[in-house]
TORKOL-4160 file (C-alpha; in steps of 0.2 Angstrom, whole numbers, padded with zeros to 4 digits, m for minus):
257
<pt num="1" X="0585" Y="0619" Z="0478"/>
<pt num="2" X="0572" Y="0631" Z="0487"/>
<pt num="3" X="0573" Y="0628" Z="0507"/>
<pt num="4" X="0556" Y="0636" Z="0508"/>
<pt num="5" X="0549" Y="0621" Z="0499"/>
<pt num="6" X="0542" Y="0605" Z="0507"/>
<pt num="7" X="0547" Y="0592" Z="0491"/>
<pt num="8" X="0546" Y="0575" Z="0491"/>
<pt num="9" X="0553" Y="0559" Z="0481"/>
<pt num="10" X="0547" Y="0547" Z="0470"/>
<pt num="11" X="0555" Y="0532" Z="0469"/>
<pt num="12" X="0555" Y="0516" Z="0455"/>
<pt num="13" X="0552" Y="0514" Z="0438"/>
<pt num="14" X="0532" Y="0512" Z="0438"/>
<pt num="15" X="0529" Y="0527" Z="0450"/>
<pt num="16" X="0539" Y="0539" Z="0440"/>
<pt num="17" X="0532" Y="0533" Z="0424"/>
<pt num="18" X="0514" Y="0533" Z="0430"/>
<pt num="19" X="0519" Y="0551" Z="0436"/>
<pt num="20" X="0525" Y="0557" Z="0419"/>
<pt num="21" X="0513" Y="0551" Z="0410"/>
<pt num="22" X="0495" Y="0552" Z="0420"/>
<pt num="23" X="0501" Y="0564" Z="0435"/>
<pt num="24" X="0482" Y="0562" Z="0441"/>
<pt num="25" X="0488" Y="0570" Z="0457"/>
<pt num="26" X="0493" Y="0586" Z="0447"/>
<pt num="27" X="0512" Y="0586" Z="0457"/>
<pt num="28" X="0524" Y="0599" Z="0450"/>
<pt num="29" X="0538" Y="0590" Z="0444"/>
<pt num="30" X="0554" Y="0597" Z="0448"/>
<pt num="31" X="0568" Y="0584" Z="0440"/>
<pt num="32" X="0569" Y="0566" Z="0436"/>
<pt num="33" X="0585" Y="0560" Z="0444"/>
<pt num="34" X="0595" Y="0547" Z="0439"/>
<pt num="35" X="0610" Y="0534" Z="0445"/>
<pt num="36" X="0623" Y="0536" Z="0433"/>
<pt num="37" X="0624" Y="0515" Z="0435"/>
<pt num="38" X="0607" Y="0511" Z="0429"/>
<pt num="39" X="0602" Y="0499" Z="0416"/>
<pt num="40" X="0591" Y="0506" Z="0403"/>
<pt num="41" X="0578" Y="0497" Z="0398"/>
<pt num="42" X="0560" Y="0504" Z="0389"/>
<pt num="43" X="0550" Y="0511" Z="0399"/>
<pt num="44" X="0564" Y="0521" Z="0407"/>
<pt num="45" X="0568" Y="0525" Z="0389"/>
<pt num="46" X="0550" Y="0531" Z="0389"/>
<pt num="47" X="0554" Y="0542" Z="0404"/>
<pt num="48" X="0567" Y="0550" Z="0399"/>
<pt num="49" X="0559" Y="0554" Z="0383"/>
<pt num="50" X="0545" Y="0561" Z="0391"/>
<pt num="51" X="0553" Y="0572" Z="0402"/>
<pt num="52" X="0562" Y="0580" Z="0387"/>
<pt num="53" X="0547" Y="0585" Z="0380"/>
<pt num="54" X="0537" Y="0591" Z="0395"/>
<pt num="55" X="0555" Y="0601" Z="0397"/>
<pt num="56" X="0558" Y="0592" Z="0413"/>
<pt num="57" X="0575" Y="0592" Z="0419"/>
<pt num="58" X="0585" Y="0577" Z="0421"/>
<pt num="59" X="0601" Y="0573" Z="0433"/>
<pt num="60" X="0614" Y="0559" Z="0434"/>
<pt num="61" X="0619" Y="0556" Z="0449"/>
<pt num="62" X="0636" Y="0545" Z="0455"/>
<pt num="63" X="0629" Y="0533" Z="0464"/>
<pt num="64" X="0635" Y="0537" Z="0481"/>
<pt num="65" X="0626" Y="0554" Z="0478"/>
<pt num="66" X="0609" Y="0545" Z="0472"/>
<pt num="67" X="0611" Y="0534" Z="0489"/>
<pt num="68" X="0611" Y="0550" Z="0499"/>
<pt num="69" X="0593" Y="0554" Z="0491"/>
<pt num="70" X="0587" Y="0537" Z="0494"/>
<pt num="71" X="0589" Y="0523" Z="0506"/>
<pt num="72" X="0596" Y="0505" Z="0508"/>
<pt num="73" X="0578" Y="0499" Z="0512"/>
<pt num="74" X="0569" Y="0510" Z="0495"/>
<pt num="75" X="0570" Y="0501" Z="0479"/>
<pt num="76" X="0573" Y="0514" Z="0468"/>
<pt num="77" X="0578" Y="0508" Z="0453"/>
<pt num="78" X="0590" Y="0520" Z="0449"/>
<pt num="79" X="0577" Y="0534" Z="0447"/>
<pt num="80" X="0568" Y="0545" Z="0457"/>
<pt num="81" X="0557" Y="0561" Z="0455"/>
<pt num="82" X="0557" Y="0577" Z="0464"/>
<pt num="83" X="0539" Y="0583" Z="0465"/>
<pt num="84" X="0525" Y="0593" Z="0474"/>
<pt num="85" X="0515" Y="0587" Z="0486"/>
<pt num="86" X="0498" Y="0577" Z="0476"/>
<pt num="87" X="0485" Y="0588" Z="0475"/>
<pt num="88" X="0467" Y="0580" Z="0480"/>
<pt num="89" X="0453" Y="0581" Z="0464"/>
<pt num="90" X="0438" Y="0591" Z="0465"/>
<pt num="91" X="0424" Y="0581" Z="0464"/>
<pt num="92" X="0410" Y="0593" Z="0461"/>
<pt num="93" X="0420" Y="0595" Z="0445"/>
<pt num="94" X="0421" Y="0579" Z="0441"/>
<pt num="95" X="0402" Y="0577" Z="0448"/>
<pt num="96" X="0396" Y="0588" Z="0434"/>
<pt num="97" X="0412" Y="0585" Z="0420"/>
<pt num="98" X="0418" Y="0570" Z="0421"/>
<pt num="99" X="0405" Y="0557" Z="0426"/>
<pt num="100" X="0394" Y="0544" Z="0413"/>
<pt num="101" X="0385" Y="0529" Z="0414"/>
<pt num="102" X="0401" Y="0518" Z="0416"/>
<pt num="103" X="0409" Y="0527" Z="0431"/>
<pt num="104" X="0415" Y="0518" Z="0447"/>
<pt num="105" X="0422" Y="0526" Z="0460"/>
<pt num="106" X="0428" Y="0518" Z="0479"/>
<pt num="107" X="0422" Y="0527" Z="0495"/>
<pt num="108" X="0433" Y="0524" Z="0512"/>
<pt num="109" X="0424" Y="0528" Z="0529"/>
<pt num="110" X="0438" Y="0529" Z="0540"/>
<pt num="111" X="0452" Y="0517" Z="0532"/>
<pt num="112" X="0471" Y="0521" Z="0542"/>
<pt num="113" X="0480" Y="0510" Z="0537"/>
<pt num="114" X="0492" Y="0517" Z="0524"/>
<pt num="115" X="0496" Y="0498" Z="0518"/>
<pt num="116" X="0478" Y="0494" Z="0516"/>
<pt num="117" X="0475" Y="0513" Z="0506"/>
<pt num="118" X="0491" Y="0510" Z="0495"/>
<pt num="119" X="0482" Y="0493" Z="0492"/>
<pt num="120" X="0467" Y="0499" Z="0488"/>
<pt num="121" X="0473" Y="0511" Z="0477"/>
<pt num="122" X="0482" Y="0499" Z="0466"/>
<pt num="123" X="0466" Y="0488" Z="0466"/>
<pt num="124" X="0456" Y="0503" Z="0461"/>
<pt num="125" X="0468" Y="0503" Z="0445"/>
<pt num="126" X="0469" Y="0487" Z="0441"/>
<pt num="127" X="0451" Y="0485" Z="0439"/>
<pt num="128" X="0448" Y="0504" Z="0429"/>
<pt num="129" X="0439" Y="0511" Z="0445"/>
<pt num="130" X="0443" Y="0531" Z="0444"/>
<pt num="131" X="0444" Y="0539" Z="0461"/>
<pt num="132" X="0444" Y="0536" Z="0478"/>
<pt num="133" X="0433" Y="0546" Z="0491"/>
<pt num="134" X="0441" Y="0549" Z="0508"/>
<pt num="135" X="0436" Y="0560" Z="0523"/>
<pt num="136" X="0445" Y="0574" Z="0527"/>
<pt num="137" X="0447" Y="0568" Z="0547"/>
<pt num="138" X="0451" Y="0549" Z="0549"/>
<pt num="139" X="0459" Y="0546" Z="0536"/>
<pt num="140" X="0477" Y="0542" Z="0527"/>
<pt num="141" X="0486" Y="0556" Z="0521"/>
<pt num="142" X="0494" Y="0553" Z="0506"/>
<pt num="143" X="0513" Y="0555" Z="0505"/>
<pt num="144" X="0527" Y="0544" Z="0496"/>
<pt num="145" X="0523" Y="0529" Z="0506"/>
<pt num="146" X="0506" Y="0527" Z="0500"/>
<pt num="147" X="0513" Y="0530" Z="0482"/>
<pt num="148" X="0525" Y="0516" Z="0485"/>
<pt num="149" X="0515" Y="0505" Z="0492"/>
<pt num="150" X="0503" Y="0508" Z="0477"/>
<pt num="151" X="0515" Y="0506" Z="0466"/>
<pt num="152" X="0511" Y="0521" Z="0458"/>
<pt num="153" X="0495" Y="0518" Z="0456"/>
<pt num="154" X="0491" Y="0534" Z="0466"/>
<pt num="155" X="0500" Y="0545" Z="0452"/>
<pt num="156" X="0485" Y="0538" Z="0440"/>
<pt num="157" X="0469" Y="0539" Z="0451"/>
<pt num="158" X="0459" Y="0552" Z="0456"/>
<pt num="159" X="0457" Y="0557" Z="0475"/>
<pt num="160" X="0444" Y="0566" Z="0480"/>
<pt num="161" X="0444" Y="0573" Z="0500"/>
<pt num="162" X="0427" Y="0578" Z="0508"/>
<pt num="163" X="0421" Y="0585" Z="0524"/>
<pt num="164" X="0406" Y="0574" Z="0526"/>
<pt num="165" X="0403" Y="0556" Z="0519"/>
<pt num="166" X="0385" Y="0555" Z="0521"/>
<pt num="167" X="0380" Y="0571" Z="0512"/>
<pt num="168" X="0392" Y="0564" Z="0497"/>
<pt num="169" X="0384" Y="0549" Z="0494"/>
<pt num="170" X="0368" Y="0560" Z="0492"/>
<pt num="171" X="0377" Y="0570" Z="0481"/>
<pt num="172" X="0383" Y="0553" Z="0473"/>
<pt num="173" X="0363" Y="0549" Z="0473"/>
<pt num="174" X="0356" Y="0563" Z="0464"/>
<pt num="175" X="0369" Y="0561" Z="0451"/>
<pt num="176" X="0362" Y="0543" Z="0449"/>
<pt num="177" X="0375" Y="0531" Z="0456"/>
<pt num="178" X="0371" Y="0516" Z="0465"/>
<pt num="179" X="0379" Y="0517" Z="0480"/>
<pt num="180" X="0384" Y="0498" Z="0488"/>
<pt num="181" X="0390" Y="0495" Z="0505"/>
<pt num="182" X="0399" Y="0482" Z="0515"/>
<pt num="183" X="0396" Y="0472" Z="0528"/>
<pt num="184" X="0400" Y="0458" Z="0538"/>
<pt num="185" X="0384" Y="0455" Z="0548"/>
<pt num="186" X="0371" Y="0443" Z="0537"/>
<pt num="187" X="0353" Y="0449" Z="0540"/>
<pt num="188" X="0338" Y="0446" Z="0526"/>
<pt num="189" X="0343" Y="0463" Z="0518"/>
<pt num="190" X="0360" Y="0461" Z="0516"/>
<pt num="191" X="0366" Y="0452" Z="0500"/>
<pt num="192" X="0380" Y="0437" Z="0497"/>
<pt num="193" X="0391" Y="0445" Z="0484"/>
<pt num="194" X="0390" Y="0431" Z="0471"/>
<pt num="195" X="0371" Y="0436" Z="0470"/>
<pt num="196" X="0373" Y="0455" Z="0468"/>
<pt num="197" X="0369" Y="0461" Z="0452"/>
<pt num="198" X="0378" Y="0479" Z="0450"/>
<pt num="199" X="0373" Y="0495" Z="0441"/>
<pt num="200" X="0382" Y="0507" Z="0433"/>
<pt num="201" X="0388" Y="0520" Z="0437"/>
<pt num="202" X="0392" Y="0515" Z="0455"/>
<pt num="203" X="0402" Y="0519" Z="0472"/>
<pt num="204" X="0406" Y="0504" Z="0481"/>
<pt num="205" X="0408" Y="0509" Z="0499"/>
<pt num="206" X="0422" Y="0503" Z="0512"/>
<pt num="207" X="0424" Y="0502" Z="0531"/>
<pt num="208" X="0438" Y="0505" Z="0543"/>
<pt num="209" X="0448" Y="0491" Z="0545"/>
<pt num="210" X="0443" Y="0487" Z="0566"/>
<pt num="211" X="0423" Y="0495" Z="0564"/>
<pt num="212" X="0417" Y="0494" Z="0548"/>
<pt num="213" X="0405" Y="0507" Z="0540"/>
<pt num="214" X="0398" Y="0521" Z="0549"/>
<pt num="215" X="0378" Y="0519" Z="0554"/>
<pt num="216" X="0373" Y="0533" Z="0544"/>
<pt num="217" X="0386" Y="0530" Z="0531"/>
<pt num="218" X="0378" Y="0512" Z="0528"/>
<pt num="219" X="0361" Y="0519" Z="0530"/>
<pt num="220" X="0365" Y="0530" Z="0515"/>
<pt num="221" X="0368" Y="0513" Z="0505"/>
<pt num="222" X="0358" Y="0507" Z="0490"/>
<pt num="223" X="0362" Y="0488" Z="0493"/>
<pt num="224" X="0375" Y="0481" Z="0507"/>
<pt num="225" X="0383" Y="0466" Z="0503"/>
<pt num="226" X="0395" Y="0453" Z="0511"/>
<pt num="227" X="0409" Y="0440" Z="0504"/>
<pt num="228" X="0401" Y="0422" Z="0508"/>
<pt num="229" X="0416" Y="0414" Z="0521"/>
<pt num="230" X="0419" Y="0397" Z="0524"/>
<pt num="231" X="0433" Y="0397" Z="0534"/>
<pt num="232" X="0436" Y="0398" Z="0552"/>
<pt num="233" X="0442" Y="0415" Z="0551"/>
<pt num="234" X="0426" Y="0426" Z="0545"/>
<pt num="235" X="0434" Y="0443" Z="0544"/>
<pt num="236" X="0445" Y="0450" Z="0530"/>
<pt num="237" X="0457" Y="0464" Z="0527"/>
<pt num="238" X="0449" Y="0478" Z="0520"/>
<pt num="239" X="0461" Y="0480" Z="0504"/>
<pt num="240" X="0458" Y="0459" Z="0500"/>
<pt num="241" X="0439" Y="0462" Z="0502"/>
<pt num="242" X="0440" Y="0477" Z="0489"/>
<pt num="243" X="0451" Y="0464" Z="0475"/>
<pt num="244" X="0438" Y="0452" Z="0478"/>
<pt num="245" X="0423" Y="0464" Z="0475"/>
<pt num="246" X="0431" Y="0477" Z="0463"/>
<pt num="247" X="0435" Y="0460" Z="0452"/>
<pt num="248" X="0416" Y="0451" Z="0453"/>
<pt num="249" X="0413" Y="0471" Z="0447"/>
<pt num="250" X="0425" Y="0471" Z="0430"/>
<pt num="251" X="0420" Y="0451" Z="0428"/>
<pt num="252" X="0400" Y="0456" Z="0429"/>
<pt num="253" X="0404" Y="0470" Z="0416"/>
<pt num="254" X="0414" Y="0461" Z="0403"/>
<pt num="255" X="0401" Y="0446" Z="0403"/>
<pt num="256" X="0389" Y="0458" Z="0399"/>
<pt num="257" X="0398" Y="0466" Z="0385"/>
C-alpha cells in the first residue's frame, strides 16, 4: 500500500454497491475488502461480481484484521472499499452535455452541517434529483462520513463545487432553469409550497441551516417559497424542509404524466 497516498474507506453493503456500480464521484478503487465471516446475500453477490469484471481486486480478511480497518461504532457489513478521494463534477460540462427539459438539480448556500448534507444527499436520490451545487468556501467537504450518512447516495449524485453561487444561478438561468428559493418569512411575494406550480428543468435552492439564503443569492430567485407551519415551532431542519419539497416536486411531476 502506497504511503504517499491519502485513501480512504467505504463501508456497508449499499455504499460499496452504489460505488461499483454508479461511481458518480469518479473514485479510483483500489480493493473491495471483505470479513472472511460475512453472510452473502445478493447484492453482495453483485458486488463481488462486478468487481471481477471491472478487474478489481478483492481481499478476505480474518476478522480481527477486518476490525483493525474498521471500527466498533462503523457498521460495515463485512465489506469495505478502499478508494480515492470523490472527484467533484464539472458543471459547465454538464451545463452544455448533460442537461434537458426534465433536469433538477439542488443548490446549497452555505449548508455545514455534514448530517443535514449526507441527508440531502440521499433525499436528492430518492426523488431522481441529479446533482447538488455547493460553494467552494462554506461548505461541507465531502469525506466518508457524508457518504455514510448518505448511505451511499453520494457514490450516485453528481456534485458540482463553484466559486460563486450567484453567477451560477445566472448561468443556470440562461440555460433555462427555474430557479426556486426558500424562505421562512411570508411576504405577498413569496409562495405557500402547496400552491407552487414547478417548471422543468429546475434548481431548487437551499439556505444555511442558522441564516438561511444569502440576499443576493435569494434575489437571483425565480420564485421563493415557504412550507405552510402549524405548529408552535415554525422553523425546520434544512435536510426535512428539502424531503418535503423535493417530494411535492416528484408528486407534481407524476400527476402530470
Amino acid at each position: 500500500m502506497d504511503k504517499n497516498i491519502n485513501y480512504e474507506y467505504l463501508y456497508g453493503i449499499n455504499p460499496v454497491y452504489s460505488l461499483i456500480t454508479r461511481n458518480a464521484g469518479n473514485r479510483k478503487i483500489y480493493e473491495i475488502i471483505l470479513n472472511k465471516k460475512r453472510k452473502i446475500n445478493s447484492k453482495m453477490q453483485s458486488i463481488i461480481s462486478e468487481a471481477k469484471k471491472k478487474n478489481i481486486g478483492t481481499l478476505e480478511l480474518e476478522p480481527d484484521q477486518f476490525n483493525r480497518i474498521s471500527s466498533e461504532n462503523i457498521y460495515s457489513q463485512g465489506i469495505c472499499a478502499r478508494v480515492s478521494s470523490y472527484n467533484y463534477c464539472n458543471l459547465d460540462e454538464y451545463l452544455n452535455k448533460k442537461t434537458d427539459s426534465k433536469s433538477k438539480l439542488i443548490v446549497l448556500d452555505g449548508v455545514t452541517d455534514v448530517g443535514n448534507f449526507g441527508s440531502i444527499i440521499r433525499n436528492c436520490n430518492v426523488f431522481d434529483f441529479e446533482g447538488i451545487i455547493i460553494p467552494k468556501r462554506r461548505s461541507v467537504a465531502l469525506n466518508e462520513r457524508v457518504s455514510r450518512i448518505s448511505a451511499g447516495a453520494l457514490e450516485e449524485i453528481k456534485i458540482f463545487r463553484v466559486v460563486n453561487i450567484v453567477r451560477t444561478l445566472k448561468e443556470l438561468k440562461d440555460k433555462g432553469f427555474w430557479i426556486y428559493g426558500t424562505t421562512l418569512d411570508i411576504t405577498p411575494e413569496v409562495k405557500y409550497l402547496n400552491k407552487v406550480n414547478f417548471t422543468l428543468p429546475l434548481a431548487l435552492v437551499l439556505g444555511s441551516e442558522d441564516k438561511g439564503m444569502s440576499r443576493l443569492v435569494s434575489a437571483g430567485c425565480d420564485i421563493m417559497i415557504s412550507i405552510k407551519l402549524s405548529g408552535r415551532m415554525q422553523s425546520l431542519n434544512v435536510s426535512v424542509a428539502s424531503g418535503i419539497i423535493l417530494y411535492k416536486v416528484q408528486e407534481q411531476i407524476e400527476r402530470e404524466n
